[in-house]
N, C-alpha and C positions, 0 to 999 in steps of 0.2 A: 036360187039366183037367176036375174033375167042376162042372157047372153046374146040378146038382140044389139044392143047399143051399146057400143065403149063410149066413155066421154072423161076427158082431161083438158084440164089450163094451165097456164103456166105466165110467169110472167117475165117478160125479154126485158134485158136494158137496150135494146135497142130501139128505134124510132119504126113504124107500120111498114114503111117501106124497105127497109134493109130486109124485116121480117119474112115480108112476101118476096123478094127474092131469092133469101136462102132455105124457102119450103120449094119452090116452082122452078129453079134453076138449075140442072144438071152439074154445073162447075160447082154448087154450095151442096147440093145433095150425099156429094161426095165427099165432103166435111165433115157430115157428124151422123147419115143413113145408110146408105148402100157403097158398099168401095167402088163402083163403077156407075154412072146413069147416062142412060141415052133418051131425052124426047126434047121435044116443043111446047113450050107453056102456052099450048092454046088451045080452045077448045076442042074436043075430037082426035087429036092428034095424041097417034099410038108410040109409046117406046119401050125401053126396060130398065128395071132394076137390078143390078149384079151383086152378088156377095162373094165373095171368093173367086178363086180364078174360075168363075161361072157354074161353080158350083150349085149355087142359088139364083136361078132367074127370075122373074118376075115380070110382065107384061104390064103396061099400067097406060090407060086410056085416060087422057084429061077430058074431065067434064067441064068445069065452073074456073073460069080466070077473071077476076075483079078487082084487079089492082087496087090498091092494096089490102085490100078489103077481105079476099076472098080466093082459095083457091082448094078445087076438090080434083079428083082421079077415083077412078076403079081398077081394081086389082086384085090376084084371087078368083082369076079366071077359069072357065073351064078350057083345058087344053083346046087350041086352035080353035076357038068361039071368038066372035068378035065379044067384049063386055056389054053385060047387059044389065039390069034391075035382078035377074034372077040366078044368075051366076057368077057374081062376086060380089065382092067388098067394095065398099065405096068410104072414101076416105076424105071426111071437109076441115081445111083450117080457115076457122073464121080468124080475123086480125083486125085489133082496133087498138084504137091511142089508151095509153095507161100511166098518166103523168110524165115523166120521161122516158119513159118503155112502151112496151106492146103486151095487149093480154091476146094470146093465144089459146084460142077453145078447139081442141082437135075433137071430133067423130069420127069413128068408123060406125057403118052399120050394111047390116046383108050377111050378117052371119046368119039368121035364120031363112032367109030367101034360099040360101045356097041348098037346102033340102039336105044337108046332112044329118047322118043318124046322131042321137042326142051324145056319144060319146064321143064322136069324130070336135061336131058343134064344142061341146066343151073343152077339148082339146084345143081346138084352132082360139078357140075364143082367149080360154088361158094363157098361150104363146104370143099373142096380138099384144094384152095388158102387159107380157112382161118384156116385149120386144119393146112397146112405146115408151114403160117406164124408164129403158133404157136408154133408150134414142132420145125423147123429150128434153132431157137436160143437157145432154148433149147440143140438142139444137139451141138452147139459153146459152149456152157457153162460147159455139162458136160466130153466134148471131154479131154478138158485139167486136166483135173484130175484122166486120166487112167495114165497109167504106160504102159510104151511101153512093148511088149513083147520081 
């Protein structure tokens, strides 16, 4: 198995734009990903992801904001390193028109950059598919009950 690229779609009942706010916007994040988010959907601009009473933190640098089109981050940081190409994950939701909904194509990739030994790599990589498989529909579910801006 190759454990370079995750790749999943999905398809929203919602319209492109509702989609790209509830991937990019810390108030929707927290709907159906992480129970707490703090950042700025704009390029560069650092924040975090919380699970639990900060149990789980997560760092997450926005790369790519393209309303509605497009929006990526890296995550999966090496402790106190700014993100980079080769120590983390990088994370892109492509979003386009799909009759009355949105097709969502999520990537991760930089599991192999990360220079993990081959069981750590399959490990993280294992936990990613089944964290998205769960999250992923989650985000289809609570997609259609924003209100478009």
């Amino acid at each position: 198995m190759e454990y370079g690229t995750l790749a999943r779609q999905i398809h929203i009942d919602a319209p492109p734009e509702v989609v790209f706010e509830v991937v990019s916007r810390p108030e929707h994040l927290r709907e159906w990903w992480s129970d707490d988010a703090h950042l700025d959907p704009a390029p560069g601009a650092v924040g975090e992801l919380i699970w639990g009473d900060r149990a789980q933190v997560e760092a997450i640098t926005v790369v790519d904001v393209d309303p509605p089109r497009r929006f990526s981050f890296r995550w999966v940081t090496t402790a106190g390193e700014p993100a980079s190409p080769d120590n983390s994950l990088l994370v892109t939701f492509d979003i386009e028109a799909d009759g009355a909904g949105t097709l969502l194509r999520l990537t991760e990739t930089g599991f192999r950059e990360k220079g993990w030994e081959i069981a750590v790599l399959e490990q993280a990589y294992k936990e990613h598919v089944v964290g998205w498989e769960m999250f992923l529909p989650r985000l289809a579910a609570y997609a259609p009950t924003v209100a478009p801006r």
